[in-house]
mmCIF file of the N, C-alpha and C atoms, coordinates in Angstrom:
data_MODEL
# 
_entry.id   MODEL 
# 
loop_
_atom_site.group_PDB 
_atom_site.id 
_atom_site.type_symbol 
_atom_site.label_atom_id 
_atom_site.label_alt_id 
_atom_site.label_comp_id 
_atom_site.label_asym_id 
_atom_site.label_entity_id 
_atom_site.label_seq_id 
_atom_site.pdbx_PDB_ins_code 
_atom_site.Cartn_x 
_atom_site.Cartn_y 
_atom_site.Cartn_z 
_atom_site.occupancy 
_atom_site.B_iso_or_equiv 
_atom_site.pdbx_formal_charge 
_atom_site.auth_seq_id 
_atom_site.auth_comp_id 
_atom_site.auth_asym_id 
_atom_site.auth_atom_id 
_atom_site.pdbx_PDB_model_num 
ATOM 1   N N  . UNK A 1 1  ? 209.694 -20.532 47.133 1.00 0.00 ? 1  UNK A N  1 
ATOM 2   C CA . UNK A 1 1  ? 210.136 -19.380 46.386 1.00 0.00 ? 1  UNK A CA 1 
ATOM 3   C C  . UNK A 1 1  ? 208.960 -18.433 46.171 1.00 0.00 ? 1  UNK A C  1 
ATOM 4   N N  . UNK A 1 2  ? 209.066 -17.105 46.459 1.00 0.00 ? 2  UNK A N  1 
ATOM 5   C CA . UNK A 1 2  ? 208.265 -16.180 46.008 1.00 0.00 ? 2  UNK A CA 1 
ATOM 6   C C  . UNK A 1 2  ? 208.095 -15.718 44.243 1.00 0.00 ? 2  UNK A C  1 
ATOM 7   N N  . UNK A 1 3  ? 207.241 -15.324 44.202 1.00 0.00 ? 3  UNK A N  1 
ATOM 8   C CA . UNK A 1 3  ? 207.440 -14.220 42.540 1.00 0.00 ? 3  UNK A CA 1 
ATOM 9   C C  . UNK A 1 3  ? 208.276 -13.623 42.268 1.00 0.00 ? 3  UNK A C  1 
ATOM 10  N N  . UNK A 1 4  ? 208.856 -12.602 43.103 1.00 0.00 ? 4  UNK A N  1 
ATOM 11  C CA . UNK A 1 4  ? 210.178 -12.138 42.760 1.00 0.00 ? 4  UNK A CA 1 
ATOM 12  C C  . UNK A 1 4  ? 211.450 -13.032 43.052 1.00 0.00 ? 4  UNK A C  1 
ATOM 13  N N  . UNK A 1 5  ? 211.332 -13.972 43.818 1.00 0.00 ? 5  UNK A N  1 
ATOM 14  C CA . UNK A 1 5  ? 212.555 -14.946 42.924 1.00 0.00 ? 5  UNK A CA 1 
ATOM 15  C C  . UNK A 1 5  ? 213.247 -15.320 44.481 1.00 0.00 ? 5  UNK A C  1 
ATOM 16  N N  . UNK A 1 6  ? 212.444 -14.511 45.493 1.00 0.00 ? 6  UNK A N  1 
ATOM 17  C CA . UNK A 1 6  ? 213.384 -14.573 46.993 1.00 0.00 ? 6  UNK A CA 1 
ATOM 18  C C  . UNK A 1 6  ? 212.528 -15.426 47.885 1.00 0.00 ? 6  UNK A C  1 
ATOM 19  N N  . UNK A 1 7  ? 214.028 -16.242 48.714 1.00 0.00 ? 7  UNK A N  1 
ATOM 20  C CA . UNK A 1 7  ? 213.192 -17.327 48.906 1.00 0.00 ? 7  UNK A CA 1 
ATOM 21  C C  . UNK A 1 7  ? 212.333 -17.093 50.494 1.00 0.00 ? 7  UNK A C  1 
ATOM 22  N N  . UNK A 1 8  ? 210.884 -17.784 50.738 1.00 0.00 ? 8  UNK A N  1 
ATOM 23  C CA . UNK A 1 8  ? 209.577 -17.599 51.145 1.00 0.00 ? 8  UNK A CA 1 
ATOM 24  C C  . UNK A 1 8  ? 210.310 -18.129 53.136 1.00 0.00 ? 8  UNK A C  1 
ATOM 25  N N  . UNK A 1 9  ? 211.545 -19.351 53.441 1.00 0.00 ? 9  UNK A N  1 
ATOM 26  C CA . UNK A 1 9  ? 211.821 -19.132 54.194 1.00 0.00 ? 9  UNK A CA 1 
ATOM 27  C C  . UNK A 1 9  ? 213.419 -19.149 54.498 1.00 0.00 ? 9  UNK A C  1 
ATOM 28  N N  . UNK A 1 10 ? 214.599 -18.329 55.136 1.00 0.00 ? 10 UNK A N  1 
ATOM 29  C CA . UNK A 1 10 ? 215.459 -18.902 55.698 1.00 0.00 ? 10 UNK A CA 1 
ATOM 30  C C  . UNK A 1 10 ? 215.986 -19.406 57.015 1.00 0.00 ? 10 UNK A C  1 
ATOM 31  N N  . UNK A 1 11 ? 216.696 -20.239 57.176 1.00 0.00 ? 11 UNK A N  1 
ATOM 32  C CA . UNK A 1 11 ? 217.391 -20.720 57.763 1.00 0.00 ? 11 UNK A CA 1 
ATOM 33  C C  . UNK A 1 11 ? 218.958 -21.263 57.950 1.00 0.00 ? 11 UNK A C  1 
ATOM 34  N N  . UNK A 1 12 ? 219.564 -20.074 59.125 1.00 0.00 ? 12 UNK A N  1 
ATOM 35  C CA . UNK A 1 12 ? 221.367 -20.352 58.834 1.00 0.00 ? 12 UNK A CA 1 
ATOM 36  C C  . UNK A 1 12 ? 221.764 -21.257 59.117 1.00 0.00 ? 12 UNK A C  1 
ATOM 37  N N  . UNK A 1 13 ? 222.686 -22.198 59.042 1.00 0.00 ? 13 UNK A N  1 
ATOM 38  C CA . UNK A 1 13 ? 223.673 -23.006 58.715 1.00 0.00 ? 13 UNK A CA 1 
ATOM 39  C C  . UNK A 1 13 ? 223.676 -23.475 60.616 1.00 0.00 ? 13 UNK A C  1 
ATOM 40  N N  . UNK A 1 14 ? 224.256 -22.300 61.092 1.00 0.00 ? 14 UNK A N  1 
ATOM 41  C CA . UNK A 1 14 ? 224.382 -22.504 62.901 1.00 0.00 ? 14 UNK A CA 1 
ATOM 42  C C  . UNK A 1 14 ? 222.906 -22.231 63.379 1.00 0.00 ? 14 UNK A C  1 
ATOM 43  N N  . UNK A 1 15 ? 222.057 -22.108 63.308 1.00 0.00 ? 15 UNK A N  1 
ATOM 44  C CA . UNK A 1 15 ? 220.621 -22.143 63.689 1.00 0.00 ? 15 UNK A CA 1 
ATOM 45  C C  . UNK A 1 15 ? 219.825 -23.137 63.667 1.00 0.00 ? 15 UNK A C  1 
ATOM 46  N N  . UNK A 1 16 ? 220.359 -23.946 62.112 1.00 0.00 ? 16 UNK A N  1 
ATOM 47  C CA . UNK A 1 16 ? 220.024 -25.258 62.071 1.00 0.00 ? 16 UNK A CA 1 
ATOM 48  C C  . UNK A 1 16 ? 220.676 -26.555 62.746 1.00 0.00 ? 16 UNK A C  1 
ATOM 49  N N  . UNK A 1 17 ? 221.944 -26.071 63.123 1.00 0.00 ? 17 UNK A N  1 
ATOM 50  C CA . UNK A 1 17 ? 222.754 -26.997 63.836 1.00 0.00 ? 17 UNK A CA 1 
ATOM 51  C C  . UNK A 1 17 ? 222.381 -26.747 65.456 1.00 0.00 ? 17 UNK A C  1 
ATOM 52  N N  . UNK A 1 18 ? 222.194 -25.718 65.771 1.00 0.00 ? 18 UNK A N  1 
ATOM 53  C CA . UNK A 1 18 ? 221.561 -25.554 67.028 1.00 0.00 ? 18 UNK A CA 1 
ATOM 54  C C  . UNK A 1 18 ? 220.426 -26.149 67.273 1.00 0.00 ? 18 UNK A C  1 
ATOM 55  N N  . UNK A 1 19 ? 219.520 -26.410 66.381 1.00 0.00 ? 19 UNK A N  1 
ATOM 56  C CA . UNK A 1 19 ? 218.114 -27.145 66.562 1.00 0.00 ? 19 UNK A CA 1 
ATOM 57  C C  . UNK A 1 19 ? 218.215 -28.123 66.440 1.00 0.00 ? 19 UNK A C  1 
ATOM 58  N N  . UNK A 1 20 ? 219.199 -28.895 65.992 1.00 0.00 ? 20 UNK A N  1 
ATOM 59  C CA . UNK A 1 20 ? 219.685 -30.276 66.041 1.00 0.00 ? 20 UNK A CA 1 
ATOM 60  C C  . UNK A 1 20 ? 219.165 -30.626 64.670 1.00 0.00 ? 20 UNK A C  1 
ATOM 61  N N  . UNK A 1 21 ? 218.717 -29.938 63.643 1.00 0.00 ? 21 UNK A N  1 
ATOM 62  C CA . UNK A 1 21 ? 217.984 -30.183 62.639 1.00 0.00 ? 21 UNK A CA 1 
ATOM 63  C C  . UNK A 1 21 ? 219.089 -31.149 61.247 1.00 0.00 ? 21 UNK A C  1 
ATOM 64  N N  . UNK A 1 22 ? 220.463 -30.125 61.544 1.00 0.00 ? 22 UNK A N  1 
ATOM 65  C CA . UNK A 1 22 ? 221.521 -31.335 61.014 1.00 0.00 ? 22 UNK A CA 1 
ATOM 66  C C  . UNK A 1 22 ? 222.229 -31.693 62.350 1.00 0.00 ? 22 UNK A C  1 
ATOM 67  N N  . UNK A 1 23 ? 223.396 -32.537 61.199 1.00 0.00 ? 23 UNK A N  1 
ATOM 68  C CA . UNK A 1 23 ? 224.208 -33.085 62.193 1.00 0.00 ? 23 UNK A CA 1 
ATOM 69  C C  . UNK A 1 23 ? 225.562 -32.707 62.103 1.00 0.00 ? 23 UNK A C  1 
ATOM 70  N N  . UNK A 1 24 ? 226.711 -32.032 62.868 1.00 0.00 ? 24 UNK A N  1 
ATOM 71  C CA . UNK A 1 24 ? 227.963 -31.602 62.160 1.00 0.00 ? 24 UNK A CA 1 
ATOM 72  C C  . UNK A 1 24 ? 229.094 -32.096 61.527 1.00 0.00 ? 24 UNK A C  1 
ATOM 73  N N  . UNK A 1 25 ? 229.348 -31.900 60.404 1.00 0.00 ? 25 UNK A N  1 
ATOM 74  C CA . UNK A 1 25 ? 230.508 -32.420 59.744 1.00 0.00 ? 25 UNK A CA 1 
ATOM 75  C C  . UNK A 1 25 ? 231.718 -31.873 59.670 1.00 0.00 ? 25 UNK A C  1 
ATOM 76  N N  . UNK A 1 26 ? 232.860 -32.348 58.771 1.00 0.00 ? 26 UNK A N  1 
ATOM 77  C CA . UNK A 1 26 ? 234.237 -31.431 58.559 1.00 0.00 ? 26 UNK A CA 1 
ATOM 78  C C  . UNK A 1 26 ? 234.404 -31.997 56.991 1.00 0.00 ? 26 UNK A C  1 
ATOM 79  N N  . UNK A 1 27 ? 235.051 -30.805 56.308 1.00 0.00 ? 27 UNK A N  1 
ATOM 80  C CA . UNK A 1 27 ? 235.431 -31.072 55.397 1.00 0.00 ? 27 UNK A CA 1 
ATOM 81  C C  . UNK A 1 27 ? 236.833 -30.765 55.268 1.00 0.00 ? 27 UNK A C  1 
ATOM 82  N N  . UNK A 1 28 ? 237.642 -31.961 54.224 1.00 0.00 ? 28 UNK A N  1 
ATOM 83  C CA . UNK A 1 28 ? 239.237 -31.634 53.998 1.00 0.00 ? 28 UNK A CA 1 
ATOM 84  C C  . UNK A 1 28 ? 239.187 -31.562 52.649 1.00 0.00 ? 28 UNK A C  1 
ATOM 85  N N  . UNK A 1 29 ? 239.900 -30.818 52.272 1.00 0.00 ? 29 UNK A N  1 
ATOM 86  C CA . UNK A 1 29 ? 240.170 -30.157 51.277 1.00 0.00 ? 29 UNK A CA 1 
ATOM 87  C C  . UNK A 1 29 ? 241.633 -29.845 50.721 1.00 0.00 ? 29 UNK A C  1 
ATOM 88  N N  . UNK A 1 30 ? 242.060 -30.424 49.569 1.00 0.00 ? 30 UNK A N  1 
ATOM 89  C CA . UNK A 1 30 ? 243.631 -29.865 49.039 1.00 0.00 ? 30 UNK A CA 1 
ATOM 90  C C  . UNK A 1 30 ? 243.864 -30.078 47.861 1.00 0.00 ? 30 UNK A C  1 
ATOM 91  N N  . UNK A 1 31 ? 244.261 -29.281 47.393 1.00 0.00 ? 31 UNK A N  1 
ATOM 92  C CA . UNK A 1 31 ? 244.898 -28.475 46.277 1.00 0.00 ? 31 UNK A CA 1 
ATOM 93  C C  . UNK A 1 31 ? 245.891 -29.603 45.494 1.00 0.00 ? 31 UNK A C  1 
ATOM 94  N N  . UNK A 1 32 ? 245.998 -30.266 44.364 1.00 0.00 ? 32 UNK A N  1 
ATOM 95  C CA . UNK A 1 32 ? 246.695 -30.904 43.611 1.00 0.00 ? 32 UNK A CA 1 
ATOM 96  C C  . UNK A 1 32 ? 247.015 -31.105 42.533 1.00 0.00 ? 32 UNK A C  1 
ATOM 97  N N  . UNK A 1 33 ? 247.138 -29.269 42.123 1.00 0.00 ? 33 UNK A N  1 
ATOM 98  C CA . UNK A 1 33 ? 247.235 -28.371 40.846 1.00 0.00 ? 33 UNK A CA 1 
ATOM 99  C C  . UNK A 1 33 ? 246.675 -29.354 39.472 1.00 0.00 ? 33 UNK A C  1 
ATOM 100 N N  . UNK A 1 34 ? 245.821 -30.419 39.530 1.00 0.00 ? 34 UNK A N  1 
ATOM 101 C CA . UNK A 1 34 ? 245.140 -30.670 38.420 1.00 0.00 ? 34 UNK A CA 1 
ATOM 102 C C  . UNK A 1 34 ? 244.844 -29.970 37.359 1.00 0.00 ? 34 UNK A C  1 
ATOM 103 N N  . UNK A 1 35 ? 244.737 -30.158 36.385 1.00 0.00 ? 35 UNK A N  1 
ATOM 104 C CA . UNK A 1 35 ? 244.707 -29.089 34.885 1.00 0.00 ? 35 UNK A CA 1 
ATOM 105 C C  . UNK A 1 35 ? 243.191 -30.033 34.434 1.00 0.00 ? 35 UNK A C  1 
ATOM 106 N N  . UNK A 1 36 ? 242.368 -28.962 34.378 1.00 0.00 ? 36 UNK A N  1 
ATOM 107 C CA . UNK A 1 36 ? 241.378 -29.217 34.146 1.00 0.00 ? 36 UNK A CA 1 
ATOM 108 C C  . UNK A 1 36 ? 240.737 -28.551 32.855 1.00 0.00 ? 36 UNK A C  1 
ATOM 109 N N  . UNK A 1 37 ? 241.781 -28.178 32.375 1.00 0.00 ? 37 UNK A N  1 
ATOM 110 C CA . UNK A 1 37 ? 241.562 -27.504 30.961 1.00 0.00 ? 37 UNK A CA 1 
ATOM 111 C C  . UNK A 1 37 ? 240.817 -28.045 29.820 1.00 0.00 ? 37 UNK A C  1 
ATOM 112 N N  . UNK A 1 38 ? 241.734 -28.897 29.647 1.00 0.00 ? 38 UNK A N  1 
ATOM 113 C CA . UNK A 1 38 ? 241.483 -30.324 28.298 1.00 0.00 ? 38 UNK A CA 1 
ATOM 114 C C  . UNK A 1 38 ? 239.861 -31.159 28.673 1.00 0.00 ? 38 UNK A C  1 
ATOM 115 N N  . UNK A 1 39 ? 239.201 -30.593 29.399 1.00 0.00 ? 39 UNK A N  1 
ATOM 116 C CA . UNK A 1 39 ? 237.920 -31.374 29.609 1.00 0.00 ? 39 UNK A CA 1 
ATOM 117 C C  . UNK A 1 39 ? 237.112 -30.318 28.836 1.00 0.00 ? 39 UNK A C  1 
ATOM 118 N N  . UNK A 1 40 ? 236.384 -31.301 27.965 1.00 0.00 ? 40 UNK A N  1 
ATOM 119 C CA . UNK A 1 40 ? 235.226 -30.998 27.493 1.00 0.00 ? 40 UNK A CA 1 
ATOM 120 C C  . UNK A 1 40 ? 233.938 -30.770 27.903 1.00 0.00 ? 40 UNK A C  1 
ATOM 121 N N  . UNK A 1 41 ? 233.195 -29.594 28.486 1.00 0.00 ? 41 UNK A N  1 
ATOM 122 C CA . UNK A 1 41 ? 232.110 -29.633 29.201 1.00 0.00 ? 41 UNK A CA 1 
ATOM 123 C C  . UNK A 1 41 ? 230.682 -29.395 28.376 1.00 0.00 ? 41 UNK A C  1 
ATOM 124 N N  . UNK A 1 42 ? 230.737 -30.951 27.753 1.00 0.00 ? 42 UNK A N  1 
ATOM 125 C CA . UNK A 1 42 ? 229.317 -30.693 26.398 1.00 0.00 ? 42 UNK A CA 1 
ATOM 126 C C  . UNK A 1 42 ? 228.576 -31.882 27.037 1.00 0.00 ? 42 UNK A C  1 
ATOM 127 N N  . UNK A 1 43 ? 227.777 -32.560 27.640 1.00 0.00 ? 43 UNK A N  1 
ATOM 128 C CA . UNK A 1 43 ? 226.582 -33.822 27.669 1.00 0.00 ? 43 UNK A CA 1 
ATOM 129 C C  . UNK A 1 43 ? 227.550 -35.079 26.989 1.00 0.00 ? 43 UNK A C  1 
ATOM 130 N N  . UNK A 1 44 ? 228.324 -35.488 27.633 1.00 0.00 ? 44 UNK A N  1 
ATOM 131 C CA . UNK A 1 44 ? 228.697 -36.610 27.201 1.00 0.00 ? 44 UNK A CA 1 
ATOM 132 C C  . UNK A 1 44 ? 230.260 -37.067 27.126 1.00 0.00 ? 44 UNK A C  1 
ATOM 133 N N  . UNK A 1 45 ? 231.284 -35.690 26.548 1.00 0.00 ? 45 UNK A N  1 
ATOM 134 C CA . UNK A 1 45 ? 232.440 -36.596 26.775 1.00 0.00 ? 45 UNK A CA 1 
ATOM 135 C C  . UNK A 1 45 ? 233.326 -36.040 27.887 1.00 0.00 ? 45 UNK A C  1 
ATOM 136 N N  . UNK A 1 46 ? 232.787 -35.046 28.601 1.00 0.00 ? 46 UNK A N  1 
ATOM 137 C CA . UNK A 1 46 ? 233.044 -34.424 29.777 1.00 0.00 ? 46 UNK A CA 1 
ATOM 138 C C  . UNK A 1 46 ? 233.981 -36.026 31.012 1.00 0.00 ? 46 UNK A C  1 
ATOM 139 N N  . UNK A 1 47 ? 232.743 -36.963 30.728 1.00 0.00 ? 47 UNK A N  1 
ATOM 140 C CA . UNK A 1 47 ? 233.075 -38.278 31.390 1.00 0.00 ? 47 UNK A CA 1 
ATOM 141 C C  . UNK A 1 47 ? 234.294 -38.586 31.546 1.00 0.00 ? 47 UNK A C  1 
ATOM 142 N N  . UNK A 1 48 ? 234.437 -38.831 29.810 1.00 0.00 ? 48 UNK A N  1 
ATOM 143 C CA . UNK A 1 48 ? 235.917 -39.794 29.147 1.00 0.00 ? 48 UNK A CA 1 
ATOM 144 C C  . UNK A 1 48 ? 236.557 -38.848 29.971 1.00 0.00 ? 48 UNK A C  1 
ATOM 145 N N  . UNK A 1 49 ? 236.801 -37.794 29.729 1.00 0.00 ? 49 UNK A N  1 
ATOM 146 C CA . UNK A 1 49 ? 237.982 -36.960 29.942 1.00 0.00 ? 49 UNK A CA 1 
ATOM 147 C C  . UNK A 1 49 ? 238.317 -36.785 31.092 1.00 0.00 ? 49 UNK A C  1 
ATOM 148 N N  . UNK A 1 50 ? 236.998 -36.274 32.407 1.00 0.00 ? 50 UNK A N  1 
ATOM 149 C CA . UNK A 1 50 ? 237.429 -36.753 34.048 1.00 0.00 ? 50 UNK A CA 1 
ATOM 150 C C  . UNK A 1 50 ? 238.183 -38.338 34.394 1.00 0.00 ? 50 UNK A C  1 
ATOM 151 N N  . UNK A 1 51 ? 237.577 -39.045 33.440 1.00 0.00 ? 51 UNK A N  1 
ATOM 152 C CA . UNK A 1 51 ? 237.846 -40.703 33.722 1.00 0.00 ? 51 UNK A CA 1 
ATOM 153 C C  . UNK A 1 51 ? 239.543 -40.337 33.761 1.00 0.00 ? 51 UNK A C  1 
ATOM 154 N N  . UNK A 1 52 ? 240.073 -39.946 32.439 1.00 0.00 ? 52 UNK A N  1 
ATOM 155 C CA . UNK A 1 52 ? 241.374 -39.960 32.075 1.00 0.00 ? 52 UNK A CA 1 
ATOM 156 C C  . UNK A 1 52 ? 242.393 -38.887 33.087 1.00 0.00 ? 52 UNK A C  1 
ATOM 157 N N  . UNK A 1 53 ? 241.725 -38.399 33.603 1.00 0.00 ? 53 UNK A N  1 
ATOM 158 C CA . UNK A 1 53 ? 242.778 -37.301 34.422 1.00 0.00 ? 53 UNK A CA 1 
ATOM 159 C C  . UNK A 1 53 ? 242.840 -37.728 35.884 1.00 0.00 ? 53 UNK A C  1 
ATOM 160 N N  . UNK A 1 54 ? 241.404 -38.530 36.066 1.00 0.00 ? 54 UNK A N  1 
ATOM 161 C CA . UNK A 1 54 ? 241.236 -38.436 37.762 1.00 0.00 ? 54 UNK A CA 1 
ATOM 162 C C  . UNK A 1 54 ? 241.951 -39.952 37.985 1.00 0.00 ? 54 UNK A C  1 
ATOM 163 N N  . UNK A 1 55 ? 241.240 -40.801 37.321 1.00 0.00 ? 55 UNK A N  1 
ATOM 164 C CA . UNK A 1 55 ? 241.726 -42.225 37.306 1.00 0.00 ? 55 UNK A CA 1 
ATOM 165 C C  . UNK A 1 55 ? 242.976 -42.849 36.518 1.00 0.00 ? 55 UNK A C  1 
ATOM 166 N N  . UNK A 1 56 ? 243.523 -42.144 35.353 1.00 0.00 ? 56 UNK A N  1 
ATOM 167 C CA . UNK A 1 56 ? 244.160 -42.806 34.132 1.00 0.00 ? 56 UNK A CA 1 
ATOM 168 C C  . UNK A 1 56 ? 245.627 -41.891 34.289 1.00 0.00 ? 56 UNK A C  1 
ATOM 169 N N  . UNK A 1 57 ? 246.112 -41.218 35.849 1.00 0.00 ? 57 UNK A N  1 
ATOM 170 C CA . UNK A 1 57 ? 247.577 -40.359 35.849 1.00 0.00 ? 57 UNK A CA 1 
ATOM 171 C C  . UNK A 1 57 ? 247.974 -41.400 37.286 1.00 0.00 ? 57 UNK A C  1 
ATOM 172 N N  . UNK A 1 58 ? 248.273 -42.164 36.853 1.00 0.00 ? 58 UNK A N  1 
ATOM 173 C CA . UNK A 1 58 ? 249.147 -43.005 38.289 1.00 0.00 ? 58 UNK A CA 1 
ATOM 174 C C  . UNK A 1 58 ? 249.973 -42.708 39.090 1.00 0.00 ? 58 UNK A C  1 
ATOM 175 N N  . UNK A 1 59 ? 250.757 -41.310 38.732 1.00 0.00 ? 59 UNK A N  1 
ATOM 176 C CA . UNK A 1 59 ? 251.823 -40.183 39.615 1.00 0.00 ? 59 UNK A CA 1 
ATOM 177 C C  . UNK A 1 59 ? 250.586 -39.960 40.684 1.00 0.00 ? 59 UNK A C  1 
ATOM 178 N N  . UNK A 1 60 ? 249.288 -39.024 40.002 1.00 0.00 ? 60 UNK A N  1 
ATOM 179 C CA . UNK A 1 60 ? 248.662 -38.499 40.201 1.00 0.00 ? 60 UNK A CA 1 
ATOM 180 C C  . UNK A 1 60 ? 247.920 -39.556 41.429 1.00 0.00 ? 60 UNK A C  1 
ATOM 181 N N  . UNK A 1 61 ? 247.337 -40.321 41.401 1.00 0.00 ? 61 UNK A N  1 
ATOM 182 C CA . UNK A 1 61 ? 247.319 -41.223 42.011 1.00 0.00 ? 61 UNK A CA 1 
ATOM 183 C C  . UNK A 1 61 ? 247.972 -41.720 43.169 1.00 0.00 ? 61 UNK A C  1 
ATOM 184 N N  . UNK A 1 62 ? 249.181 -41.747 43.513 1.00 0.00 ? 62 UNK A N  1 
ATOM 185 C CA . UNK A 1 62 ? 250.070 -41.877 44.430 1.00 0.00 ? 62 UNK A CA 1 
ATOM 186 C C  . UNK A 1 62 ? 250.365 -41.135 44.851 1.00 0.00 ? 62 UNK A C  1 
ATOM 187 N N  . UNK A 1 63 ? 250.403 -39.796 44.508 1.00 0.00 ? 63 UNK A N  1 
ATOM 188 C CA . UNK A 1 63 ? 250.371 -38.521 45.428 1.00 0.00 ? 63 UNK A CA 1 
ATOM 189 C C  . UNK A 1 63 ? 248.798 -38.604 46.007 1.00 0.00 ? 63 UNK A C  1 
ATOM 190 N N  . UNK A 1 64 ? 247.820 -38.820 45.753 1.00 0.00 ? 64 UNK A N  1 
ATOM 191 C CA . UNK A 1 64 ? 246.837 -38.822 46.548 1.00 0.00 ? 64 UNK A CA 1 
ATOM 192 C C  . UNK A 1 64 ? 246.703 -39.828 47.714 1.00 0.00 ? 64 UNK A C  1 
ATOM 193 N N  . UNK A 1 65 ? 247.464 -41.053 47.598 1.00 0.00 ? 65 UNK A N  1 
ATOM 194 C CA . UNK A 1 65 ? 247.257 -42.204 48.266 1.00 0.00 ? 65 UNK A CA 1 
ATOM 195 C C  . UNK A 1 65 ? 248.401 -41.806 49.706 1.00 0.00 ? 65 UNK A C  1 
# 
């Protein structure tokens, strides 16, 4: 990083995959209108509350499976 805050080198995404520098992946991705409201985002009970929505909805669950 420079002083003003910009960074000293880049390198794109396909430039680096061209140099063999990574390796290529895929990502899947979908939508399963989760309500992510009711989570608390303070150091600590943020947890409980992912625990209870991601793991603790068994509908929820079986639509993923």
């Amino acid at each position: 990083m420079r002083i003003d805050g910009s960074p000293a080198v880049e390198l794109r995404l396909w430039k680096a995959l061209d140099e063999q520098l990574l390796s290529p992946s895929e990502y899947y991705g979908m939508t399963d209108n989760t309500d992510f409201s009711i989570v608390r985002w303070s150091q600590g009970p943020e947890v409980a509350d992912l625990d209870k929505i991601l793991t603790g909805d068994h509908i929820r669950a079986r639509r993923i499976a």
